[in-house]
N, C-alpha and C positions, 0 to 999 in steps of 0.2 A: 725250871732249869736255872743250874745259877752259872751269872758271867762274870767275871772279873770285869773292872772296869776300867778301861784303859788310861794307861798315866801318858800326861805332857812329855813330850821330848824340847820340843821347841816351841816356844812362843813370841813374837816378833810383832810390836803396834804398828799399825800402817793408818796411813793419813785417812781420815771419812771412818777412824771409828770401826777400823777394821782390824782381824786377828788371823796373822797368818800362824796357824798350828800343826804341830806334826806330832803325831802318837807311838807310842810303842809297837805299836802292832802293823805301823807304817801307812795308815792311813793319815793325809794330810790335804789343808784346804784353806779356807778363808772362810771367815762368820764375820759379818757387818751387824755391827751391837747401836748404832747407831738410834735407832728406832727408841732405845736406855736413853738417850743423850737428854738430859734436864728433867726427866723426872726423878722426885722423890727423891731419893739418897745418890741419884744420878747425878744431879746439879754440879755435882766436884766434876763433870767432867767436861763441862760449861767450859772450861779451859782443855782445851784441848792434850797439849802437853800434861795434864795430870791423867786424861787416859793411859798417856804412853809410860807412865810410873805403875809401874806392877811385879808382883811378885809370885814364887807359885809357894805355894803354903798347903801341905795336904794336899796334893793331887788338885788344888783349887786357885783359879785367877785372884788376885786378890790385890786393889788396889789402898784400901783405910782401913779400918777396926769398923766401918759400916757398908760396904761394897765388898761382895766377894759373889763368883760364878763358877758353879758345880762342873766339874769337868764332862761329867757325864752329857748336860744338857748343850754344851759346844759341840762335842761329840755328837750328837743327836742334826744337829744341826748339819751339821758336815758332811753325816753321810745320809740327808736328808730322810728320816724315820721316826716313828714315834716311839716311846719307852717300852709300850707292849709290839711294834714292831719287829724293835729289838731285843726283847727281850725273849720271845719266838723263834728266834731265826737258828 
């Protein structure tokens, strides 16, 4: 079965590396990415304020030309489930 995959409405940085989000389909929540913070291509976010620089590009968070996070997989998070969870349902 195929699902469309829900686009951003809102996305809003909050202090601790957290993502307040809300969907089209009006599911909304908060993801702590925080766990990212200084690894690998993370390190940009060593500073904090460079988390809170982001844009949405394709349906995708996207902070540099090397950080970017699939919407699908915030989604996933939010409404606590796995990809064949939801993909199932």
């Amino acid at each position: 079965m195929y699902k469309d995959i829900p686009k951003i409405e809102t996305a809003t940085a909050l202090d601790g590396y957290k993502l307040a989000l809300t969907f089209n389909d009006g599911i909304s929540g908060v993801v702590d990415l925080s766990d990212l913070k200084g690894k690998g291509v993370f390190k940009y976010w060593n500073d904090e304020n460079n988390f809170k620089k982001f844009e949405i590009i394709w349906n995708a968070l996207t902070w540099n030309e090397n950080i970017d996070i699939d919407t699908l997989n915030l989604y996933l998070k939010i409404i606590n489930k796995s990809f064949e969870e939801y993909a199932n349902c």
